[in-house]
N, C-alpha and C positions, 0 to 999 in steps of 0.2 A: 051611329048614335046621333041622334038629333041636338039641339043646343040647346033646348029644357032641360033634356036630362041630364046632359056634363054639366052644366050650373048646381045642380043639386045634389052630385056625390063627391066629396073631399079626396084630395090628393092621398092625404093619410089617413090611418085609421084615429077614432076618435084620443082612443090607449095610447096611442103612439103621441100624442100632442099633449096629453096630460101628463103622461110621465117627464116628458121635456120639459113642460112648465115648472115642475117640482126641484130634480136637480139636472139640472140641464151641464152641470161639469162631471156625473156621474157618483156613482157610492164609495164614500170614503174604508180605505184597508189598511192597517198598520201591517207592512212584512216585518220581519222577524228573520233574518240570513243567519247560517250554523257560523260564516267567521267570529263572528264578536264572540260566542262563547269562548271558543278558540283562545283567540287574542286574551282573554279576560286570565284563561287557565295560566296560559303561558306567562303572562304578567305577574300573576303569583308565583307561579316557578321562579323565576326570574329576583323575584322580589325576596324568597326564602331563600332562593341561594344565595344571594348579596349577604345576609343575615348570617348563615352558615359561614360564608368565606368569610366575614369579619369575626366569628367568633371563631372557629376552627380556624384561619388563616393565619401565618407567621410570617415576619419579617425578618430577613437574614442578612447583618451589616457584615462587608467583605472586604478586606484590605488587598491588596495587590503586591506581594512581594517578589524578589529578585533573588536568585541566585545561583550553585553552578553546582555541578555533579563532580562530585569523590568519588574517589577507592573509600570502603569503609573501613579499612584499613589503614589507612592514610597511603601518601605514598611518600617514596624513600631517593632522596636525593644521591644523587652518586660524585662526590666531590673530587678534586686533584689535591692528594695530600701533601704534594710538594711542586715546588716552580718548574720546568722543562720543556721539553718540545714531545708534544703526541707523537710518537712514532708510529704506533699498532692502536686499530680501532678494530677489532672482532664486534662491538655491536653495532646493531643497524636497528631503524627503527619499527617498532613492532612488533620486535621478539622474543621468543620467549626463550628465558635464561633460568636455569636452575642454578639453586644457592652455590658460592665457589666457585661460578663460572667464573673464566676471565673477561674482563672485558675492555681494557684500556693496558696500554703500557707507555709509560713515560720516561722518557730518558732525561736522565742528570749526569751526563760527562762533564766532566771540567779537563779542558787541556792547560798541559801545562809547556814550558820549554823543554822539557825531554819527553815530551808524547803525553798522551793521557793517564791521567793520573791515576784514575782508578784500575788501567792495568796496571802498572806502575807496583801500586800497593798490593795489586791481588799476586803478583812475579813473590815480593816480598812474603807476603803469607804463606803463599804455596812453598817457600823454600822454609818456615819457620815451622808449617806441618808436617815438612820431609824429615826434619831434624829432630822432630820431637817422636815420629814416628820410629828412627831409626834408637833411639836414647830407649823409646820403651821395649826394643824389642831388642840391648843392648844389655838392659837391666834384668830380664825375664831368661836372657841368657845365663848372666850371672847369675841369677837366683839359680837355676836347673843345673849348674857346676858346682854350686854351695851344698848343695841340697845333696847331692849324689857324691858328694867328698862325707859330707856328712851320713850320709844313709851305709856307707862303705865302712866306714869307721865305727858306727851303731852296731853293723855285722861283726868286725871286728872284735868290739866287746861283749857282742853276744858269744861269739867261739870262746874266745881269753875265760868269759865267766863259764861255759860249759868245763872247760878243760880243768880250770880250778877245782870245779864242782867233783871231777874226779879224783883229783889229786887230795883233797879235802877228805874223801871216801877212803882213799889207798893209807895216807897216814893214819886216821882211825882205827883202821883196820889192825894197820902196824901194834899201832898203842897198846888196842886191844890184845895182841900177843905175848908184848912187850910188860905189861900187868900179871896176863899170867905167870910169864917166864920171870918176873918178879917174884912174886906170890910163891913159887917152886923151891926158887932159892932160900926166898927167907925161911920157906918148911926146912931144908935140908939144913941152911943154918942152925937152923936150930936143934938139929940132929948131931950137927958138928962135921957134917961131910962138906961143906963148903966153908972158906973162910970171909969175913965180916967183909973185905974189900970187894968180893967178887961180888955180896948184895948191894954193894952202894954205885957197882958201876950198871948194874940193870938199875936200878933205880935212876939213877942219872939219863940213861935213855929214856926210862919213860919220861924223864921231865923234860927232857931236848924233844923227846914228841909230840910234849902236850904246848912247848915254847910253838912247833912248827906250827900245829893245829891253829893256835890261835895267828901266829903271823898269815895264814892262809886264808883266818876268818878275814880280817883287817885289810890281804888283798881284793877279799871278798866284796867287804864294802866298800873299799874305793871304786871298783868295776863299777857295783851298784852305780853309784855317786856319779862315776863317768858317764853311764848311760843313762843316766836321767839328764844331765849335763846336755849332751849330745843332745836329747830329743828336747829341751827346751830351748836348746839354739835353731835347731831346726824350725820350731813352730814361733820363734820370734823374727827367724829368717822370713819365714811363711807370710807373719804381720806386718815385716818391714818395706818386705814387695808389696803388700796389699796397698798398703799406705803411699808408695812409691807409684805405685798404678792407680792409686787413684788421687794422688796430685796430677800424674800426667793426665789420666782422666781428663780432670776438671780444666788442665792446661789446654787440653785439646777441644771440650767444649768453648770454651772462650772463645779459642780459635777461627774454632767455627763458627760461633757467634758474629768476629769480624768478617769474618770470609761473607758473610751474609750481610753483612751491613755492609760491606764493598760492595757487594754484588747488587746491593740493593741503590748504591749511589749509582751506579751505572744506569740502572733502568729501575722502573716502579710497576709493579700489576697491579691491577684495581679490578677487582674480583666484586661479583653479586653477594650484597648481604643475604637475599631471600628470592626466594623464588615469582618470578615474577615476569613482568613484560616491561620492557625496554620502550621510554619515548623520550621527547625532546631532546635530544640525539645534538648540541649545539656545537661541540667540535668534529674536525678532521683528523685524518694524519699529516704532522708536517709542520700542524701549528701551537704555538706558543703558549701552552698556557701557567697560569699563575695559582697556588696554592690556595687551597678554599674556594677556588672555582667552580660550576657546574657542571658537570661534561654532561650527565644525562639524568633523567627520571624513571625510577621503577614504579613501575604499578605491582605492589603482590597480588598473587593471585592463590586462590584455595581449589581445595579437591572436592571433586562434588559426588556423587554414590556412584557413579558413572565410570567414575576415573579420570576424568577428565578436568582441568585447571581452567577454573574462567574468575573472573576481577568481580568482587560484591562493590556495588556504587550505593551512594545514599546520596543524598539532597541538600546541601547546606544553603538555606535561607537567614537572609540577613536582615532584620526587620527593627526599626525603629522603636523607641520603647513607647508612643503609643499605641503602636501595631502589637506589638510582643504583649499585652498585658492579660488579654483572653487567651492566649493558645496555652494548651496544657495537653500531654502525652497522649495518646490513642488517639487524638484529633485525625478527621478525613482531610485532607488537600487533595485541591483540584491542580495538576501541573500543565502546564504550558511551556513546549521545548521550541527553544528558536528555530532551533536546524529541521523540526517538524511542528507546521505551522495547524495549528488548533483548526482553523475553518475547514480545513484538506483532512486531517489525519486524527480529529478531537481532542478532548480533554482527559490525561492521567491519571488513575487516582494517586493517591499515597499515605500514607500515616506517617503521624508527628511523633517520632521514637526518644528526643529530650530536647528540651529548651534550658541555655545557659542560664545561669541565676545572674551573674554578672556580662557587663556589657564589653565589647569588643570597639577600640580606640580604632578609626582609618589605618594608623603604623602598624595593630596591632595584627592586623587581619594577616593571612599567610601568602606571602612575595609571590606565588602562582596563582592566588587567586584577589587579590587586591587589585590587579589593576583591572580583569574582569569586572568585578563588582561596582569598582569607583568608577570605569570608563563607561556604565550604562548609564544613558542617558534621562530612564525614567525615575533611576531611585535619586538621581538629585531633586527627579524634579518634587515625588515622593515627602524626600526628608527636609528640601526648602534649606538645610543646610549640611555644606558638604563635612562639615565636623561632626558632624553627630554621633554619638556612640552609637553600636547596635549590635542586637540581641542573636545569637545563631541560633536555629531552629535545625531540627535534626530530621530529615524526613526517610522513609525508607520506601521506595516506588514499590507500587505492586506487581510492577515488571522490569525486566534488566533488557526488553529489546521491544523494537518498535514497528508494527507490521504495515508497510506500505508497499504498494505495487505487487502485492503477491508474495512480498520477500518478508525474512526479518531482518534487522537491522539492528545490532545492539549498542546498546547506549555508551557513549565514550567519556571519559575524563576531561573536565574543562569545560563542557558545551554547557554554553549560559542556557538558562531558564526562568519563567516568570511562574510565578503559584499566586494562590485564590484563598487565604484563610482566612478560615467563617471567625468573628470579631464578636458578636452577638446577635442572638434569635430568641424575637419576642412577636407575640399572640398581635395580629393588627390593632385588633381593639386596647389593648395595653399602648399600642404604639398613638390610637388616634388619642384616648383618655390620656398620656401623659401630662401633658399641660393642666390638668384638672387633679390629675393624683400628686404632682408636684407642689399645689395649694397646701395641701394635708400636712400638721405640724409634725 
């Protein structure tokens, strides 16, 4: 190409220089990207639900209380009724003992200078039961020789009264002859064949017969007389041993009544009120103890469809009387057991089965479970004073056993615990507008 003609044709085209000229940064574009819609949505979401949770939303104030797992049966202390040395311990701890077991034996010897006294006295008794023994069976003898002299003699006048009864018969009969053989004569006397004397000595017999007749009747009734005699001595005989035997009787109860209370100075059994399980087990054999002391604690225990005897526990919380003033019956508690720690093993539920109307004095609280309660450290810090009265709360778990490591593990008597009870629950919006609803006369 020669150098006239590249002088006269442009690098670019003419379009291409004019367009530059105009906007030489190029054509303006508003974009429009899908996030902001996005973003915009979700801010409303966000913003309704804020709305939502403040009017739907509640606020739950929770107090923190303390305190320890029961029998709900309470449980039953097994005391030493008199001073001695434990000789016999049959319980051990954790057993189970049905009602009238024995469980403890205390000896009360007292020696004296001629040996112990309580043989001493039982030698005594035992010869004052041999003697009373032999007296009753001394008297029961004589009774049975009384009896049988009498029942012999009873025979006696039953025969006497038969044989009367005959002779009574024979002389009537007599009479009766004796009348007519009267009756003949006076006819013949009066014919003139016999004379006047011979009618007056039949008649004289019959009167010597009818004399007999009646002295027979007269023996008749003395017999009678005797033998009623006879059998009223018999059966006062009968009364007088009753009464004889049962003074000796009651001699001999007595007796035995000391015999028992000797025998009872010597040693003492301490037998199960109730059926139950055996803990705090606090003596031995061998050692000393003193009257109204503790030797152990029963847990009772009931029957359940099964057959089977296990211990009902319940929850006794001990709460301040600002804490106590919301909780009322059927309440939910949340429980927390020391011996299983809430972050590992969670939280329990339980219900609120009664709340005391009147408050519980530190003295008043029960000697097993007082120093439990006083000796934790959070309910001082709680009540700010260690005087305070406070309210028991009665919970009743919704389980008696605790499942860790694959096992169960049932809950036991005395093991401290902490609970969670709801105090008041109110709507947030109630909770932010207070200070504004507070204004209102």
């Amino acid at each position: 190409m020669s150098q006239s003609g590249s002088s006269s044709i442009p690098l670019f085209r003419h379009e291409v220089a004019s367009s530059l000229s105009q906007n030489w940064l190029g054509e303006i574009r508003l974009a429009q990207p899908i996030s902001s819609v996005l973003i915009s949505c979700i801010a409303v979401c966000i913003t309704l639900g804020f709305i939502a949770f403040i009017v739907e939303g509640s606020v739950t104030r929770k107090a923190n209380v303390v305190g320890v797992l029961v029998p709900a049966e309470g449980s039953l202390g097994v005391n030493a009724p008199t001073s001695g040395i434990l000789i016999s311990s049959l319980a051990t701890e954790g057993q189970y003992v049905a009602a009238g077991e024995r469980l403890f034996e205390i000896s009360t010897e007292r020696q004296g200078a001629t040996g112990e006294l309580t043989a001493l006295i039982a030698q005594q008794l035992a010869s004052r039961m041999h003697s009373l023994q032999s007296e009753q069976r001394l008297r029961a003898e004589q009774f049975r020789e009384k009896k049988s002299a009498l029942t012999h003699r009873l025979q006696n006048l039953a025969a006497e009264a038969d044989q009367l009864e005959q002779e009574i018969s024979l002389a009537q009969r007599r009479r009766n002859l004796a009348q007519q053989t009267l009756h003949k004569f006076e006819t013949l006397e009066a014919s003139g064949f016999v004379s006047q004397v011979q009618t007056q000595q039949k008649q004289e017999e019959v009167i010597e017969l009818n004399s007999r007749i009646a002295s027979l009747g007269r023996t008749r009734v003395q017999i009678a007389a005797n033998k009623q005699q006879v059998e009223a001595e018999i059966v006062t005989q009968s009364n007088d041993l009753a009464m004889e035997i049962g003074q000796l009787k009651r001699a001999d109860a007595q007796l035995q009544q000391e015999i028992a209370e000797n025998a009872n100075r010597k040693s003492v059994w301490i037998t199960a009120p109730k059926n139950g399980t055996v803990t705090a087990v606090t003596y031995q054999s061998g050692q000393a103890v003193n009257a109204g002391q503790s030797l152990a604690t029963l847990v009772p225990v009931e029957s359940d469809n099964k057959g089977t005897d296990s211990a009902t526990l319940e929850v006794h919380l001990f709460a301040s009387s600002r804490q106590a003033g919301f909780v009322a019956v059927g309440q939910e508690v949340m429980l927390r057991y020391q011996a299983f720690p809430y972050q590992k093993f969670g939280l329990k539920k339980g219900t609120v089965v009664d709340v005391s109307r009147t408050p519980f004095a530190p003295s008043e609280l029960p000697q097993n479970l007082a120093s439990t309660i006083l000796s934790n450290i959070q309910i001082g810090a709680q009540r700010g004073n260690s005087g305070e009265a406070l309210f028991r709360i009665k919970v009743r778990p919704d389980s008696q056993i605790i499942r860790a490591f694959g096992q169960n593990y049932p809950l036991k008597p005395g093991m401290a615990l902490e609970a969670d009870v709801q105090l008041d629950n109110r709507k947030i919006w109630e909770w932010i507008t207070e200070p504004l609803m507070a204004l209102n006369p």
